[in-house]
C-alpha positions as CSV (number, residue, x, y, z in Angstrom):
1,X,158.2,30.4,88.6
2,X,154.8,32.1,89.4
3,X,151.9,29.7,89.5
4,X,154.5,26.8,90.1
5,X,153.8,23.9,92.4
6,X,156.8,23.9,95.0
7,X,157.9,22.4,98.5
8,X,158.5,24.6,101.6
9,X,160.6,23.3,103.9
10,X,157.9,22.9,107.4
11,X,154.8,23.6,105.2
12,X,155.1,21.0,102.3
13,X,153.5,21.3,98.9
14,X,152.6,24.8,98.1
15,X,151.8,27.2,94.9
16,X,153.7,30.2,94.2
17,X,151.2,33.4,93.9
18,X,154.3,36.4,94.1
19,X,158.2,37.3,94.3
20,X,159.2,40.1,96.0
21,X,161.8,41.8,98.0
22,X,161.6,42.4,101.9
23,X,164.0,44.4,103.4
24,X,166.4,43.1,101.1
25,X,165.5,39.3,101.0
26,X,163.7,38.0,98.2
27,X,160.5,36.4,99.5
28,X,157.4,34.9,98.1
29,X,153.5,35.0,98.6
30,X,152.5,31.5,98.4
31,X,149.4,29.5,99.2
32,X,149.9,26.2,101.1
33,X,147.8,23.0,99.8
34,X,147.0,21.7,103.6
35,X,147.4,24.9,105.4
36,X,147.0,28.8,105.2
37,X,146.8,31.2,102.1
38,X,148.9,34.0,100.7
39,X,151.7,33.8,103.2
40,X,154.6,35.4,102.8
41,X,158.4,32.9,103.0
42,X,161.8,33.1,102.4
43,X,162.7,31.9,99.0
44,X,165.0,30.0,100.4
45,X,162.8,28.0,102.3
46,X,161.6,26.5,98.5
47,X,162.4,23.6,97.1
48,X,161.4,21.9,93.5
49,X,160.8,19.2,95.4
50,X,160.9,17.0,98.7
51,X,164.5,16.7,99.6
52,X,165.3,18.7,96.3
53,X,167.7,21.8,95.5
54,X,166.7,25.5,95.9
55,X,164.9,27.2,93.8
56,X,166.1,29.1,90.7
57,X,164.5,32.6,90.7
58,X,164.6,34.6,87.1
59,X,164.7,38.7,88.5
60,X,161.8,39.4,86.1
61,X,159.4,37.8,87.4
62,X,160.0,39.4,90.5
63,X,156.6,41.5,91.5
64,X,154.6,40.1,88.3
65,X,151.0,38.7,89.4
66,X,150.0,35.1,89.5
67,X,147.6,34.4,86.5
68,X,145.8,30.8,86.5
69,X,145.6,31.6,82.4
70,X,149.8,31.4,82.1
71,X,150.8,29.2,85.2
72,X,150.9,25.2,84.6
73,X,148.9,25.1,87.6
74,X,145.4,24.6,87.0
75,X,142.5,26.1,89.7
76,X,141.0,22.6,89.7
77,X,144.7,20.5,90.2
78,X,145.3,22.7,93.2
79,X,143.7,23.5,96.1
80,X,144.8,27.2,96.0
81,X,143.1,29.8,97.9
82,X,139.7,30.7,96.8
83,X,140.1,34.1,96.0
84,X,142.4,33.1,92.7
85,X,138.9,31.7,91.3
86,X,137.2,34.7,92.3
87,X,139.6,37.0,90.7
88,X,141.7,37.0,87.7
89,X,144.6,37.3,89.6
90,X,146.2,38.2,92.7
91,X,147.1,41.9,92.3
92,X,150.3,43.1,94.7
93,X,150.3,43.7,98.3
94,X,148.6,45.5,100.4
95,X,145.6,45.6,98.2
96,X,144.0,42.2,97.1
97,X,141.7,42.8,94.3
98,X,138.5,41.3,96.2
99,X,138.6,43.3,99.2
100,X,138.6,46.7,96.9
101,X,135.5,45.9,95.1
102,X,133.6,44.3,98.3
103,X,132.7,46.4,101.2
104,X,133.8,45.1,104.7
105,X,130.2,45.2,106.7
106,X,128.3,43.2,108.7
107,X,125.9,40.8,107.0
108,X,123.1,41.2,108.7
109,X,119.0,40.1,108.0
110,X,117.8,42.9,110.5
111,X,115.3,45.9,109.0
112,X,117.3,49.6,107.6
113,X,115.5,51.0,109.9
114,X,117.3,48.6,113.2
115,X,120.5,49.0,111.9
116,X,120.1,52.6,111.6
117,X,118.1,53.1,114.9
118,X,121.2,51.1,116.7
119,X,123.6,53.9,114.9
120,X,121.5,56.6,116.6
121,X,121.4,54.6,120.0
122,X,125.2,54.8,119.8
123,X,125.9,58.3,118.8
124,X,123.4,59.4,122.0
125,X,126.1,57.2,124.3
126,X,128.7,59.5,122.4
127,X,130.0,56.4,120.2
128,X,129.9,55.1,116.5
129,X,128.8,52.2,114.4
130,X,131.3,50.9,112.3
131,X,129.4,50.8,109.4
132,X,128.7,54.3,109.9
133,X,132.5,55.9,110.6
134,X,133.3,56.6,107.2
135,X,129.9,58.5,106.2
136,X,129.2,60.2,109.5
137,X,132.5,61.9,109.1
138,X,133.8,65.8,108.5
139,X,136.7,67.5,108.1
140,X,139.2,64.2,108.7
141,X,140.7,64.3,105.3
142,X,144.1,64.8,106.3
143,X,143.9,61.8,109.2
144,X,142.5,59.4,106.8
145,X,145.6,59.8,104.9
146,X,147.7,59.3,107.2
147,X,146.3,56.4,109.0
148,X,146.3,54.9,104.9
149,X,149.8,55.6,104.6
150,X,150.4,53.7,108.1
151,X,148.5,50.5,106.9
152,X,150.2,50.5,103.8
153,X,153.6,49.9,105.6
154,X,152.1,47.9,108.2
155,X,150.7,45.3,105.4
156,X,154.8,45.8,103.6
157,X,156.0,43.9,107.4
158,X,157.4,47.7,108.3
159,X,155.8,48.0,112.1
160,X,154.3,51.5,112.5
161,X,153.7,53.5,115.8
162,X,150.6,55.9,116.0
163,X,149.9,58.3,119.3
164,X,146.5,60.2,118.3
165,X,145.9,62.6,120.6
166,X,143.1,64.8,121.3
167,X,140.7,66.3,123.7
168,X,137.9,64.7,125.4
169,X,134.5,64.8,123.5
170,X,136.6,66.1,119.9
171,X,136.1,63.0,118.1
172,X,139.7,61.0,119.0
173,X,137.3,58.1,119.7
174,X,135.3,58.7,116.3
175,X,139.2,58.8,114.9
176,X,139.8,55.1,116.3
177,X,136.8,54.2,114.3
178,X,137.7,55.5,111.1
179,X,141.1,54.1,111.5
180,X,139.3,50.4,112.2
181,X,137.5,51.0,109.0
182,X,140.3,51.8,106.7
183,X,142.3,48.8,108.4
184,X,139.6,46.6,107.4
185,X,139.7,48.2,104.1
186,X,143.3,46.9,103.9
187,X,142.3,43.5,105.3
188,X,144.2,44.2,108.6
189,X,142.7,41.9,111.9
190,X,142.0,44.7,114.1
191,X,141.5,44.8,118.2
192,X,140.6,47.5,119.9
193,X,141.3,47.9,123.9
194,X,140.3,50.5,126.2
195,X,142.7,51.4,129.1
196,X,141.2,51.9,132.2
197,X,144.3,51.0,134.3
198,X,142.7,48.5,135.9
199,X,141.7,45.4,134.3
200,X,143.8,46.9,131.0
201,X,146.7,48.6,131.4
202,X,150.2,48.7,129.8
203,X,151.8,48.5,133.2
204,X,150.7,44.5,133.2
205,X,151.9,43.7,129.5
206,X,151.6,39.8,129.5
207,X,147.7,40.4,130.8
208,X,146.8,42.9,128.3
209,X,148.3,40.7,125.6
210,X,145.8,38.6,126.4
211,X,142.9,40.9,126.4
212,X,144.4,42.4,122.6
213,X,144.0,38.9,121.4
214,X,140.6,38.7,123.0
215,X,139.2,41.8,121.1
216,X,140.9,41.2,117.6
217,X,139.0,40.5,114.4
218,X,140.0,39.7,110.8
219,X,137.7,41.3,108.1
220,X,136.1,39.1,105.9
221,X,134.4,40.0,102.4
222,X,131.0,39.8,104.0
223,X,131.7,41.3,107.9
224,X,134.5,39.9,110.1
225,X,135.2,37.0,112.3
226,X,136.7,36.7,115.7
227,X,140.3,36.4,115.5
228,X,140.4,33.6,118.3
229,X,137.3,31.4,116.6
230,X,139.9,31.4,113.5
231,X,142.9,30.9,115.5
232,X,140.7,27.8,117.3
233,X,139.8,26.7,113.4
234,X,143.3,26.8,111.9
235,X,144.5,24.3,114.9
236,X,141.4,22.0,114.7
237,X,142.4,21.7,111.3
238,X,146.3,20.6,111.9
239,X,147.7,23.5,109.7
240,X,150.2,24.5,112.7
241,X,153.3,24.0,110.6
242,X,152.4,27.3,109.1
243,X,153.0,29.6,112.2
244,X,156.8,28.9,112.4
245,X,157.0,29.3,108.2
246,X,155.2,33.0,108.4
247,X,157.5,34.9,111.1
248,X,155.7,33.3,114.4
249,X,158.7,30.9,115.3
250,X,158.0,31.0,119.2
251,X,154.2,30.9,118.9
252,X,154.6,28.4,115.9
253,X,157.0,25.7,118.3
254,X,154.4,26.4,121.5
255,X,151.7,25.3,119.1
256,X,153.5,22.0,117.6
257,X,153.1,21.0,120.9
258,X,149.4,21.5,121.2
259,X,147.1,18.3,120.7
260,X,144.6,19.3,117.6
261,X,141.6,17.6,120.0
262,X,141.9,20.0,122.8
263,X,140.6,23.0,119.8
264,X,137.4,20.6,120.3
265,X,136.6,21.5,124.1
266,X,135.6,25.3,125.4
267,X,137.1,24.4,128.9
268,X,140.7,23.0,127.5
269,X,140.7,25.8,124.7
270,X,140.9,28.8,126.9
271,X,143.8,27.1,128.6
272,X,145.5,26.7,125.5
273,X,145.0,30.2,124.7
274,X,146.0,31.8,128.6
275,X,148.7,29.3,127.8
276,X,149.8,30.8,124.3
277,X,149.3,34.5,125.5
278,X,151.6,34.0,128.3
279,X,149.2,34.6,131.0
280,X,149.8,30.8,132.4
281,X,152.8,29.7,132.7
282,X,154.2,26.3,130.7
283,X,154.5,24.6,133.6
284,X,150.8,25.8,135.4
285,X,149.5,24.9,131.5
286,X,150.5,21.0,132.0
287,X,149.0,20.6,135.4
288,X,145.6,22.3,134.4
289,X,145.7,20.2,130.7
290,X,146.5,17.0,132.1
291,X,142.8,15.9,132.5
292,X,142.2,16.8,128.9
293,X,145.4,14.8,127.6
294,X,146.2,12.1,130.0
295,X,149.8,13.6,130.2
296,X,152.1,15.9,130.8
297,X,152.5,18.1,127.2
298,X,156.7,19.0,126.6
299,X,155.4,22.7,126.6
300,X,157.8,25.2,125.9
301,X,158.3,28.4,128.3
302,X,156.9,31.2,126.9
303,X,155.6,33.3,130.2
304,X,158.9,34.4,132.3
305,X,159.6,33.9,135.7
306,X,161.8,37.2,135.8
307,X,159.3,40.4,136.3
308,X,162.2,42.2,134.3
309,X,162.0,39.8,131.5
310,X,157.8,40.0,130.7
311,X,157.8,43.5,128.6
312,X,160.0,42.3,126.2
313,X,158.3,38.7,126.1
314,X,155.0,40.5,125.5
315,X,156.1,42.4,122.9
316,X,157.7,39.6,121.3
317,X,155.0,37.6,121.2
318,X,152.6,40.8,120.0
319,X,154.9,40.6,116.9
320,X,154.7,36.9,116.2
321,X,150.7,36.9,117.0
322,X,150.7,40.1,114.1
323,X,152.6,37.9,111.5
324,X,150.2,34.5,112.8
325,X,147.2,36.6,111.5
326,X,148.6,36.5,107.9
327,X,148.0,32.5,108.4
328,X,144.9,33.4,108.5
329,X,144.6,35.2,105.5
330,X,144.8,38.7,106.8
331,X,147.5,41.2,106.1
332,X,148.4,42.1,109.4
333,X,147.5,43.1,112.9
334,X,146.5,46.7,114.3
335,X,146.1,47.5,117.8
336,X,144.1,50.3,119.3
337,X,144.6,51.1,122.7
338,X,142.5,54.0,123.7
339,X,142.1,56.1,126.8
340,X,146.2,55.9,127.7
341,X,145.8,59.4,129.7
342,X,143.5,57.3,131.9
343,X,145.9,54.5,132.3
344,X,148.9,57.1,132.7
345,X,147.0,59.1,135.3
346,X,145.4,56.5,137.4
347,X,146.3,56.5,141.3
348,X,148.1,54.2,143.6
349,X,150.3,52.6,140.7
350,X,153.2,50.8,141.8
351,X,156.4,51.8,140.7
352,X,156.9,48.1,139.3
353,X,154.2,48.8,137.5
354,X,155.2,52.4,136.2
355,X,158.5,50.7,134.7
356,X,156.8,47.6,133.1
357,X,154.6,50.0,131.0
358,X,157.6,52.3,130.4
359,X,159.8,48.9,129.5
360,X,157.1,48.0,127.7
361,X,156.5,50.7,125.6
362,X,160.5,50.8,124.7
363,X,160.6,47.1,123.4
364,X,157.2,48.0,121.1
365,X,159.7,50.7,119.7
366,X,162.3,47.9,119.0
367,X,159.9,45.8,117.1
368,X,160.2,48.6,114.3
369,X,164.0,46.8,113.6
370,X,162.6,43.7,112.5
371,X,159.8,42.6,109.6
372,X,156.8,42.2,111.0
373,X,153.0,43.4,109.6
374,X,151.8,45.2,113.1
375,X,150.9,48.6,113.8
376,X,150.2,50.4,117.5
377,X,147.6,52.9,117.8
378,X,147.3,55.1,120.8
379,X,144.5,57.5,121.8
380,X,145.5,60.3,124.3
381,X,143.6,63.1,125.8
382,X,146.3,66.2,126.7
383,X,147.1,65.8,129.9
384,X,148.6,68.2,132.4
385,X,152.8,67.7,132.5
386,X,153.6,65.6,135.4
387,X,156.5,66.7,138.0
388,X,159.3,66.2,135.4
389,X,157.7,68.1,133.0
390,X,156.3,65.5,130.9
391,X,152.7,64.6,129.5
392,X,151.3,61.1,128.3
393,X,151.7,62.4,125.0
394,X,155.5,63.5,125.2
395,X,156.2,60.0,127.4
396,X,154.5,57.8,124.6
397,X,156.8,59.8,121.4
398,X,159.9,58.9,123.8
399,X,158.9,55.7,124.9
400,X,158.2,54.4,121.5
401,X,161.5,55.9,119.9
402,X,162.1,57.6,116.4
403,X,159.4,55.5,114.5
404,X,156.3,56.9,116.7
405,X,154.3,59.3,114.8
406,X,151.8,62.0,116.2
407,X,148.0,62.3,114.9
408,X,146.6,64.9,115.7
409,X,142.2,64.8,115.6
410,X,141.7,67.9,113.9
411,X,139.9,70.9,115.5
412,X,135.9,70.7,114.4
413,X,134.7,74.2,112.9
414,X,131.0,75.3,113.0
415,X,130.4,74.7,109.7
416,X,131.8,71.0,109.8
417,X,129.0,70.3,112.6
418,X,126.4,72.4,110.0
419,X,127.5,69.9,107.4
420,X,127.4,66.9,109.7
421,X,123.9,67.7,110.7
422,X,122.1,67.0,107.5
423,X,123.9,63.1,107.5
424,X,122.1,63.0,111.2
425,X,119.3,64.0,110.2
426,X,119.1,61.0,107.0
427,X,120.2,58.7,109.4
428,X,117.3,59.3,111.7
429,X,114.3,59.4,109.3
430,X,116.0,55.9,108.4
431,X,115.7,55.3,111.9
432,X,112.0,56.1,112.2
433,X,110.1,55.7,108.8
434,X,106.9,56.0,110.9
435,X,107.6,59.5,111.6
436,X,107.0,62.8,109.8
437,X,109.2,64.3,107.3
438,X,111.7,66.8,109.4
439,X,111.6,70.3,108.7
440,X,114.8,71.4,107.0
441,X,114.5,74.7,107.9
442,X,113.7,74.3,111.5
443,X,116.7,71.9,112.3
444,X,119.2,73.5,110.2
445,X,118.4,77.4,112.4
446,X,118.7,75.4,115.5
447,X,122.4,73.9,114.5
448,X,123.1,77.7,113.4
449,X,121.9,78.7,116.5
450,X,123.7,76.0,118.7
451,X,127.1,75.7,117.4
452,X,127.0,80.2,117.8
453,X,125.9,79.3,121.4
454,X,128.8,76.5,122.1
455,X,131.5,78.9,120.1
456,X,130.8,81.4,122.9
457,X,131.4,79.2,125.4
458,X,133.8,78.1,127.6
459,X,134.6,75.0,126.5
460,X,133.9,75.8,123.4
461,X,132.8,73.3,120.5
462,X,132.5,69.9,121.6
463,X,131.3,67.6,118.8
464,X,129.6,64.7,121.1
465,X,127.9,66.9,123.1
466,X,126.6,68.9,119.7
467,X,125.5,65.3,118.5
468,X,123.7,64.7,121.6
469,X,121.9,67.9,122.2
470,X,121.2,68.1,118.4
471,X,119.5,64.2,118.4
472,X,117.3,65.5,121.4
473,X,115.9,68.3,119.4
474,X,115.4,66.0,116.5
475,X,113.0,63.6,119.5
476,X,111.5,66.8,120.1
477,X,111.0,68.0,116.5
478,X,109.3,64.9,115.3
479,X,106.6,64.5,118.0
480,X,105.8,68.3,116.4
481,X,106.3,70.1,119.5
482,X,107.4,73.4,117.6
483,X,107.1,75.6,120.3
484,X,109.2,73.7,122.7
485,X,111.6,73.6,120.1
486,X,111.7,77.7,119.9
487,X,111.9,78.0,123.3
């Protein structure tokens, strides 16, 4: 059965790369010959061949890898997906072989020395290269497990829930990035929004849908692509079928509808996609493509009329766009939505607005019932209780239901900041091979010195503002001025 050249019902010819079970249902990893890669369908939806009989599954080959040496598929008969020539074989989800043994950056011609001076740029604005969050990082052990465990299920189709809270300036922000990085790691398409309550908030779900689809990207071997230029390169190609076969059945029948040659043209593009996000409505997307068409396209509804009904449409359509990234060969979709407090807090909101994002939050929570690859992240400073007694924190657990799990960013010690400090200080003679050698001693008395001075504090330790004041004796310390250093 593995290796074997079958028909899916809406996809057509495909190869089968893995049996296994899903909640139950026995399902297969399959690779399409005009159309995506290991995608997950219903064994059921298999035939032997066009207008043939279901397939006949032997239970032991059930979780067994696909091996080009035993199949009676050959790499050069089929136009299988490329990593099956690059590997042996394709090892089980949620880890494909490839992306353990390549690192996920940025390929990049620039100098060590820019990409290292850009990482100091961004820590001074209190912020973090990606390529940077794993090794600029102390003391978040216990997180990184957690947020593994969490993309594990999320690539299984088990939808996850994540509020990680913590104060301002304690690394919840440097959190998010780790998390990114391990998601890549697990070859999950990840987007990342902040929520100022203004032009992003979870009170206008059917907008912010559109600005999480905006910001997503699917990690590649070599660095990561925007999620919307492969989205735009899967249509121009005519593999829509695909959508409806991988769990996207509202997204997949809005996109059979969708002329290939509007992928071709900026202007009629970014209709299709307000379209397909919801934020235009099917029958404001006919007028405004008619000029590109000719015609009137038979669109399909997918933006309600009813205010009531557009929390649970956006999160419908959150969970089909998760499962339309594993078209695209990534395992799944997490979203980061930091700065919640901000959102919750903001004044003047409306009370429409107050129970969209509460609605909101409640139909994410359902999406845990069904099979879908998608995990929510959200960051959230502690927040004085509001007049019922209730924080952001407490609102999101409820909101979000059973499945919601709380993160905690660990509290930073003095002698995490000590250890942290030498990684700074290698990151910045990168940054500035022209300069002199740093004094070891010199820099490593003045962290002593500073974390004793911000311990006794009111506010107490506060890693970005450590970073910030420690970088600025580092300016100081390597134009030699050792006096102004002392003092």
């Amino acid at each position: 059965m593995i290796g074997r050249r079958v028909w899916h019902l809406k996809g057509g010819w495909c190869v089968i790369r893995r049996l296994f079970y899903a909640s139950s249902k026995l399902c297969a990893i399959v690779d399409f010959e005009k159309g995506a890669k290991y995608c997950d369908v219903s064994i059921g939806e298999l035939r032997d061949s066009p207008g043939g009989i279901e397939l006949a599954v032997d239970e032991s080959e059930v979780n067994l890898p696909f091996n080009f040496a035993t199949s009676n598929v050959t790499p050069e008969a089929s136009t299988a997906t490329p990593v099956a020539r690059v590997v042996e074989s394709v090892p089980a989800i949620p880890l494909p072989e490839i992306w353990d043994s390549v690192p996920v950056v940025a390929c990049t011609n620039d100098p060590p020395w820019l990409n290292a001076r850009r990482s100091i740029f961004a820590l001074r604005l209190g912020q973090i290269s990606d390529s940077l969050s794993r090794h600029l990082t102390v003391g978040t052990s216990g997180i990184e497990e957690q947020f593994v465990r969490n993309f594990i299920e999320t690539t299984r189709r088990k939808p996850r829930f994540l509020v990680v809270e913590g104060p301002w300036g304690t690394g919840k922000s440097h959190a998010l990035s780790l998390a990114k990085a391990i998601a890549f790691e697990h070859r999950l398409a990840v987007s990342t929004v902040v929520l100022d309550g203004v032009m992003a908030t979870l009170g206008r779900p059917i907008d912010l849908l559109r600005s999480i689809l905006t910001e997503a990207y699917i990690p590649t071997p070599t660095g990561k692509v925007l999620f919307s230029e492969e989205f735009e390169s899967f249509i121009r190609d005519n593999r829509r079928d695909i959508f409806s076969a991988n769990g996207a059945g509202l997204v997949g029948d809005a996109i059979s509808q969708i002329p290939t040659i509007l992928a071709n043209d900026p202007d009629s593009w970014d209709i299709v996609e307000s379209y397909l996000t919801g934020e235009l409505s099917a029958t404001q997307a006919k007028q405004n493509l008619r000029p590109f068409t000719g015609r009137l396209l038979p669109l399909i509804s997918l933006n309600p009329r009813a205010v009531l009904e557009r929390p649970g449409r956006a999160a419908q359509l959150l969970g089909e766009w998760a499962s339309a990234t594993r078209c695209l060969r990534a395992s799944g979709l997490v979203v980061m939505l930091d700065e919640a407090d901000v959102d919750f807090d903001i004044g003047g909101r409306s009370k429409r607005e107050k129970n969209q994002r509460d609605e909101y939050l409640t139909e994410l929570g359902r999406l845990s019932e069904g099979s879908i690859p998608l995990c929510v992240i959200i960051a959230v400073a502690p927040s004085a209780p509001d007049d019922d007694e209730q924080t952001p924190t407490s609102l999101l657990l409820k909101q979000l239901g059973d499945g919601a799990e709380l993160i905690k960013v660990p509290q930073i010690e003095s002698d995490m900041l000590i250890e942290l400090t030498s990684k700074i200080v290698d990151l910045y003679q990168k940054a500035y091979p022209e300069g002199p050698t740093l004094n070891r001693s010199l820099w490593s008395q003045f962290a002593v010195r500073m974390t004793r001075s911000m311990e006794d504090s009111v506010d107490g330790l506060i890693p970005r503002l450590f970073i910030r004041k420690f970088l600025e004796y580092l300016d100081i310390l390597s134009l030699g001025n050792h006096e102004t250093v002392r003092s």
